[in-house]
C-alpha positions as CSV (number, residue, x, y, z in Angstrom):
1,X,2.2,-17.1,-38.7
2,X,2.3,-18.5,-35.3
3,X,-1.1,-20.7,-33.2
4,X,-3.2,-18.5,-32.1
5,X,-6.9,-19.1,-30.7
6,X,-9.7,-18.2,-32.7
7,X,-13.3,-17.1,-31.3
8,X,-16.5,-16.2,-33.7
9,X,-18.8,-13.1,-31.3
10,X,-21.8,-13.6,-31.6
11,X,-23.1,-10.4,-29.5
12,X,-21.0,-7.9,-28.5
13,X,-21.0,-8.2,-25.1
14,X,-20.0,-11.6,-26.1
15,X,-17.0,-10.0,-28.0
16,X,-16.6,-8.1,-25.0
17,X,-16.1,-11.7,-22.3
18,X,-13.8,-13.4,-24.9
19,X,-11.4,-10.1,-24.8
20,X,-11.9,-10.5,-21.2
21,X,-10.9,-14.1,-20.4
22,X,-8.2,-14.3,-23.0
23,X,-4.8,-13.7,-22.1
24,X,-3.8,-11.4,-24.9
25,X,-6.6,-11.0,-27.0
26,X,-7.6,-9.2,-30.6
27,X,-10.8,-8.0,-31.6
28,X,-10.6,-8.2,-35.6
29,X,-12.9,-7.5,-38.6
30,X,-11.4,-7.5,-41.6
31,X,-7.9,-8.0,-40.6
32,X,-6.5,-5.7,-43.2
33,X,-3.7,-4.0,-40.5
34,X,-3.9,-7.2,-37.9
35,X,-3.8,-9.9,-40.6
36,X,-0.5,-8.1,-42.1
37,X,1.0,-7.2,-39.2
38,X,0.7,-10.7,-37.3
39,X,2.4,-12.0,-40.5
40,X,5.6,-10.1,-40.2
41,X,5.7,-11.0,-36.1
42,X,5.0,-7.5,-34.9
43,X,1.8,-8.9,-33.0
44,X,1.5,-12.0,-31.4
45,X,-2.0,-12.4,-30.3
46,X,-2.9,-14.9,-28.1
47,X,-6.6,-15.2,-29.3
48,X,-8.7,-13.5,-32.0
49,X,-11.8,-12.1,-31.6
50,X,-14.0,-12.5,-34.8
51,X,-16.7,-9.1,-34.9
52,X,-17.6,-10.1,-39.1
53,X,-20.7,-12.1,-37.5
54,X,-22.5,-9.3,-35.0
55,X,-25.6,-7.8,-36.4
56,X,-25.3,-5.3,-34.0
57,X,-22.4,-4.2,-35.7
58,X,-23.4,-4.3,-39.0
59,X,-26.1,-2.2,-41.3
60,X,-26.3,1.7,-42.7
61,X,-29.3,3.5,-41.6
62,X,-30.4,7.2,-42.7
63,X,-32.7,9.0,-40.7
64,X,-33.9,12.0,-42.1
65,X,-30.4,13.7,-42.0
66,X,-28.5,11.8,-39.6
67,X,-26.2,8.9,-40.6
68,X,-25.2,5.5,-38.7
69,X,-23.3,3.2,-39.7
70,X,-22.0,-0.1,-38.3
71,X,-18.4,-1.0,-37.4
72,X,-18.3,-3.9,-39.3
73,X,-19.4,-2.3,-42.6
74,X,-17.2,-2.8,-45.2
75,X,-15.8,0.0,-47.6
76,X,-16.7,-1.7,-50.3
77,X,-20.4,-1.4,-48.5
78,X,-20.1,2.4,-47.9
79,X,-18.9,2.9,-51.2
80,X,-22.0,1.4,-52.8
81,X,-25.1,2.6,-50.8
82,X,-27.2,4.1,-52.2
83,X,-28.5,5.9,-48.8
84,X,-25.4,7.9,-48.4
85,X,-24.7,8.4,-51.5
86,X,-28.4,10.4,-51.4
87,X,-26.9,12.3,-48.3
88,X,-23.4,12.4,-47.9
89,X,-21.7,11.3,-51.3
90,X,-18.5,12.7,-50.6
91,X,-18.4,9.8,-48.2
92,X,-19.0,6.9,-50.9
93,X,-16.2,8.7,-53.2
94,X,-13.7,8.3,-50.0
95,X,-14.5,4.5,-49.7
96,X,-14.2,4.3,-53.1
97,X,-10.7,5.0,-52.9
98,X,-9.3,2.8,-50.5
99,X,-6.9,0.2,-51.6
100,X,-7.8,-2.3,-54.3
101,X,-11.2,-4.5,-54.7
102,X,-9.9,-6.9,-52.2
103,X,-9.1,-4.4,-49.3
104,X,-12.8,-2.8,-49.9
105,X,-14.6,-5.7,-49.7
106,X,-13.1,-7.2,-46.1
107,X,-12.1,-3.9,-44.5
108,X,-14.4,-2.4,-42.3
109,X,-15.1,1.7,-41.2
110,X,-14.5,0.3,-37.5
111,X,-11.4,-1.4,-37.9
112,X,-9.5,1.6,-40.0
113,X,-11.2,4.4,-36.9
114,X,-9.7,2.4,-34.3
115,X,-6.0,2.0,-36.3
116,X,-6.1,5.7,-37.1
117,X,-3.4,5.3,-39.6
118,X,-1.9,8.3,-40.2
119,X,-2.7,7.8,-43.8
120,X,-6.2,6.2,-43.8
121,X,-9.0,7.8,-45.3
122,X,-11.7,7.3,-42.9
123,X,-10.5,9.9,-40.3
124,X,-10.3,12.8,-42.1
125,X,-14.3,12.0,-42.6
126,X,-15.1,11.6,-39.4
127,X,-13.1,14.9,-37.9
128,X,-14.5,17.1,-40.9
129,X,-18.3,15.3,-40.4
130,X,-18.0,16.4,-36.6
131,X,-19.0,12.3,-36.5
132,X,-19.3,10.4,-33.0
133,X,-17.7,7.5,-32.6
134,X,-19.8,4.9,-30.8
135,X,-18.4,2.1,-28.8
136,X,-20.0,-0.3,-26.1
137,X,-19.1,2.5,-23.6
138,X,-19.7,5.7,-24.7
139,X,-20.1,7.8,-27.5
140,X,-17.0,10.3,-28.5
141,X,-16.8,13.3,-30.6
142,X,-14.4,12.5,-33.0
143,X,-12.3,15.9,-32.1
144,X,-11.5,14.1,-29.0
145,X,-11.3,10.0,-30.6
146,X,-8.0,11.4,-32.5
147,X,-4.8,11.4,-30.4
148,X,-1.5,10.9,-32.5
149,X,0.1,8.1,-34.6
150,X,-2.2,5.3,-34.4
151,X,-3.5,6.8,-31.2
152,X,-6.8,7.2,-30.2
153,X,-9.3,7.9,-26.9
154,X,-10.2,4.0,-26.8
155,X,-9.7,2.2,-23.6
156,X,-8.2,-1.4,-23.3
157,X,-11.0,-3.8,-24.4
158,X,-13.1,-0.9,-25.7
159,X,-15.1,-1.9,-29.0
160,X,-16.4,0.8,-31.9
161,X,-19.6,-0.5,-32.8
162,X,-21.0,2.3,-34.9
163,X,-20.4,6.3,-36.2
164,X,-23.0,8.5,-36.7
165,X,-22.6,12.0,-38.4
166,X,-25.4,15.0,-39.1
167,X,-25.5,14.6,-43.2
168,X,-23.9,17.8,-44.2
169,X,-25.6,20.4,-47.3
170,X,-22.3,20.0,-48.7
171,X,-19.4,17.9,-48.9
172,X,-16.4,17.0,-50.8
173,X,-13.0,14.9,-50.7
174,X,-9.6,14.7,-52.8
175,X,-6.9,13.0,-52.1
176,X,-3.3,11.8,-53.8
177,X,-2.8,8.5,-53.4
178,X,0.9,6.4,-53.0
179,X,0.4,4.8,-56.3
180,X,1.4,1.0,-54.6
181,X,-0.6,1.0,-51.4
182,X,-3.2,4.0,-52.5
183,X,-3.0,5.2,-49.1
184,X,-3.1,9.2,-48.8
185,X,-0.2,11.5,-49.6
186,X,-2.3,13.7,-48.8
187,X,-6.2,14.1,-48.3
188,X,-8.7,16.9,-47.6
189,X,-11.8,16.2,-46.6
190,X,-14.3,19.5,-46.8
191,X,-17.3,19.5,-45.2
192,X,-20.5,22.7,-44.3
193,X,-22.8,21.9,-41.7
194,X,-24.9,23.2,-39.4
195,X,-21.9,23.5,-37.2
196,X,-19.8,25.8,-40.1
197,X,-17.2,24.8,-42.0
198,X,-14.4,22.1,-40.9
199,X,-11.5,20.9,-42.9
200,X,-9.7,17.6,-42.1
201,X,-6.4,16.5,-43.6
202,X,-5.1,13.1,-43.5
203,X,-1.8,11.9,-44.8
204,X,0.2,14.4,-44.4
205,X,0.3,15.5,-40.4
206,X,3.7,13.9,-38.4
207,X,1.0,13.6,-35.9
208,X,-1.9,11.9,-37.8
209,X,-5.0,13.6,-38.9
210,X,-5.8,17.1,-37.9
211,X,-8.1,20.2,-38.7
212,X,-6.6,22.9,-40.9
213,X,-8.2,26.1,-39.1
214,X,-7.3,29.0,-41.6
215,X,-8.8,27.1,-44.1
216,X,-12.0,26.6,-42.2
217,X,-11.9,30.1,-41.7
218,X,-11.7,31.3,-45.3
219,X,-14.2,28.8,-46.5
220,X,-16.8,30.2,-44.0
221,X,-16.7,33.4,-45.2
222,X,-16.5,32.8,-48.9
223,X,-17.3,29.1,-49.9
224,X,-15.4,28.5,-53.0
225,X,-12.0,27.1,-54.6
226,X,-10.6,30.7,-55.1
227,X,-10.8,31.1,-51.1
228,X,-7.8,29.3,-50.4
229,X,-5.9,30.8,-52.8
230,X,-3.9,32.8,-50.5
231,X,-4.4,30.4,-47.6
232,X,-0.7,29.4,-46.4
233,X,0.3,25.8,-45.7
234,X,2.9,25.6,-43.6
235,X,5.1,22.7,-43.9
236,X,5.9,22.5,-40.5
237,X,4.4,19.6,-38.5
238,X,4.1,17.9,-41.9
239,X,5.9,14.5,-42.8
240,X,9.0,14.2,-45.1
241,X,9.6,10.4,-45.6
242,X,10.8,8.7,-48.7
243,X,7.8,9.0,-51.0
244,X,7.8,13.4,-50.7
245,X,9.3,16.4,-48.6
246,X,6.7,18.7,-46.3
247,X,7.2,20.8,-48.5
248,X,5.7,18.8,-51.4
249,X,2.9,17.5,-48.9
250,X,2.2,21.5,-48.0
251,X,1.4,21.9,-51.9
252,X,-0.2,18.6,-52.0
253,X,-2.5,19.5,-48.6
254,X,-3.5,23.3,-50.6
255,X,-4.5,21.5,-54.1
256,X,-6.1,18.7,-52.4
257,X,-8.6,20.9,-50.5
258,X,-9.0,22.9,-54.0
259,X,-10.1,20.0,-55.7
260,X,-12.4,18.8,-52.9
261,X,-14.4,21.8,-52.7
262,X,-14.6,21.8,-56.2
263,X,-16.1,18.1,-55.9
264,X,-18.4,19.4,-53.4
């Protein structure tokens, strides 16, 4: 590690003047991508920007059917409510799954949104939820917060501060995890709303997270595991690294989604 300049927020727009004035500054939360990457000298902040301490930021609230929840709750926090797991518990299971005890309890829903790792969890929730992302700007749908490889529709300096989501009737996620990190293989993440039927996969797309449409399609009209029986994957667009081919992903994306609807 290297100096850098720490700062506790106390507000956000107090977050929001420290990112200003510093000369090359770092909101973090739980530090789980930062932390690491800061370690191996691939970021070299000049100042960190503590968010752990904003009440604004923190808290789950149901209301009736719709869900908020802060940036700066933890996985470990989502996975144990009790108020989403009345309403969405598809969502609990996913936080559930993320990493080991140590990565639940300081990682927060904000910090993996806005790193949109191409193998995180989170995302595929939020595009099959139809969530919003919230920041101290604006509110975006998360079909248009998604961009790429750890891309995403935040501006410089721009802060998540909370998602909210319509609780759908039914829900359900599956993933195969990398047995050493437990970061998704492949994950599906079903969900039937109001809005119909959306299907996000994470883990799998060369381009990050992304809606599998022909899926969608055959789940609205026939809401069941032996709909996407004869629903083709194609392995195109898919990643091939060293852990599988896109061709094992393209099997792994099809069970996947089985077993989540089967959860839901």
């Amino acid at each position: 590690m290297y100096a850098t300049n720490y700062h506790r927020a106390s507000s956000v727009e107090d977050a929001a003047r420290l990112l200003g004035s510093a000369e090359d500054g770092k909101y973090v939360a739980g530090g789980q991508t930062l932390i690491a990457t800061m370690k191996q000298r691939l970021a070299s902040p000049s100042d960190l920007i503590d968010l752990r301490h904003i009440d604004a930021m923190k808290g789950i609230a149901v209301d009736g059917g719709t869900v908020r929840i802060g940036a700066a709750v933890t996985h470990a926090e989502v996975a144990s409510s009790a108020a989403i797991k009345a309403v969405c518990p598809a969502l609990s299971a996913l936080a559930g799954m993320i990493g080991d005890p140590h990565v639940r309890h300081m990682g927060t829903i904000g910090g993996s949104i806005a790193n949109n790792d191409p193998a995180a969890d989170y995302p595929a929730a939020m595009l099959a939820l139809a969530a919003t992302i919230i920041t101290d700007r604006r509110q975006i749908p998360a079909d248009e917060f998604f961009a790429g490889l750890f891309e995403t529709a935040l501006e410089d300096g721009e802060l998540i501060t909370a998602v909210s989501f319509a609780a759908p009737p039914a829900a359900g996620y599956a993933k195969f995890p990398n047995p050493a990190s437990r970061y998704a293989m492949a994950g599906v993440f079903v969900a039937k709303g109001a809005g119909g039927v959306r299907v996000a996969v994470t883990g799998a797309g060369a381009s990050g997270v992304f809606r599998h449409g022909a899926m969608e399609a055959a789940l609205a009209a026939n809401w069941s595991v032996a709909a996407l029986a004869n629903v083709p994957v194609a392995e195109e667009g898919l990643m091939s690294d060293m852990h599988c081919s896109s061709q094992y992903r393209a099997n792994l994306v099809k069970v996947m989604a089985k077993r989540a609807v089967a959860g839901a």
